[in-house]
N, C-alpha and C positions, 0 to 999 in steps of 0.2 A: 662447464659441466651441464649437460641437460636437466633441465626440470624434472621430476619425479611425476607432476601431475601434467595433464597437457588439457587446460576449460575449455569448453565450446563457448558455452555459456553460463549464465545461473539459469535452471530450470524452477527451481523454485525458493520461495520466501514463508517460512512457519512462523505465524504469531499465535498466541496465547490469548484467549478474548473470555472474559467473563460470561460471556451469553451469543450464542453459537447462531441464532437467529436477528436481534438486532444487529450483529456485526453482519452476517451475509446481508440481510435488508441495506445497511449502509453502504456496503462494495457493491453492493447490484443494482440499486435504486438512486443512489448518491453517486457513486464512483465509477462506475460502470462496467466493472468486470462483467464477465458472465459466468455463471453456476455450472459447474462439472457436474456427471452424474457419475462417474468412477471411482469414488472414495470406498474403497473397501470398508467393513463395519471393524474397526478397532476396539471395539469397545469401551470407546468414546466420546464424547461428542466432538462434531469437528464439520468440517466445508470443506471440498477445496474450490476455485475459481481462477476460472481463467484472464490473462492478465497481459491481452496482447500472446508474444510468443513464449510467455512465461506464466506462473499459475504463483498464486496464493493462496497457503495451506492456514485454515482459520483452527485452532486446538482448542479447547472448552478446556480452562484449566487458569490458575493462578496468573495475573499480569505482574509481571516485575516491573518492579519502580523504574520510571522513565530517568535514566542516566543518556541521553542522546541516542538509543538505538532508536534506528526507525529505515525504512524501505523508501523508497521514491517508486513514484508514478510518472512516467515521462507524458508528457502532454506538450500539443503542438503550441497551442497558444495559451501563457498562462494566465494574463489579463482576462480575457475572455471564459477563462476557467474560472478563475479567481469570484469572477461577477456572478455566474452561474451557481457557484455554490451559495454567496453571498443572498443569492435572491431568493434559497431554497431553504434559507434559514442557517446556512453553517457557518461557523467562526474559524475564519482562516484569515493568517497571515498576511499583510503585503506586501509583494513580491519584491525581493531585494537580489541583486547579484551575486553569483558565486565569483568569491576572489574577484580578480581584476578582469576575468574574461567575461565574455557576451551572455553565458549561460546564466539562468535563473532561476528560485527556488523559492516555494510559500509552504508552510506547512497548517496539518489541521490533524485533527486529534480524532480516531474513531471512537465509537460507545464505551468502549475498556477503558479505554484513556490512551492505547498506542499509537504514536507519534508518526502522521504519514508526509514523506515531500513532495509537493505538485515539482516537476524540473521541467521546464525549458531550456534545452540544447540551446548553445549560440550559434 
């Protein structure tokens, strides 16, 4: 039976941030996305950012309690990531393997409290 859906990709990732300007300060100054200027005015508060070939959509609005949701960041090196945030004051994880393969993952927590993964492909 054919699939019903056929993904390219994920185009994007919506979190919920209590405060619309220290979360974009932390993805663009800390994490490195870079700042869209095409977010239509929803009448809301919100971001979106760019995130490599994918964007993150930032929503002004309520954060639900951290039950393990959370997005990954893929980065090349995560040692070297790991330090760099470390030296810039943020409290992140360290890096531990996923399952029994080569890939690896550290996590660190934005302004809201949303649970982000550094991943290193094996």
């Amino acid at each position: 039976m054919k699939p019903p859906v056929h993904p390219l990709a994920v185009h994007h990732v919506s979190v919920n941030v209590s405060d619309v300007e220290a979360a974009r300060a932390f993805y663009t100054d800390v994490l490195g996305l870079m700042p869209r200027s095409d977010r239509p005015d929803f009448g809301f508060g919100g971001a979106w950012l760019d995130a490599g070939g994918q964007q993150l959509h930032l929503v002004e609005g309520d954060v639900p309690p951290e039950k393990g949701q959370h997005f990954a960041i893929l980065v090349a090196d995560l040692d070297e990531t790991v330090s760099e945030l470390r030296s810039r004051g943020v409290e992140v994880s360290d890096p531990f393997p996923v399952g029994e393969g080569p890939s690896r993952q550290a996590f660190l927590s934005d302004p809201s409290g949303n649970l982000v993964e550094l991943h290193q492909a094996g």
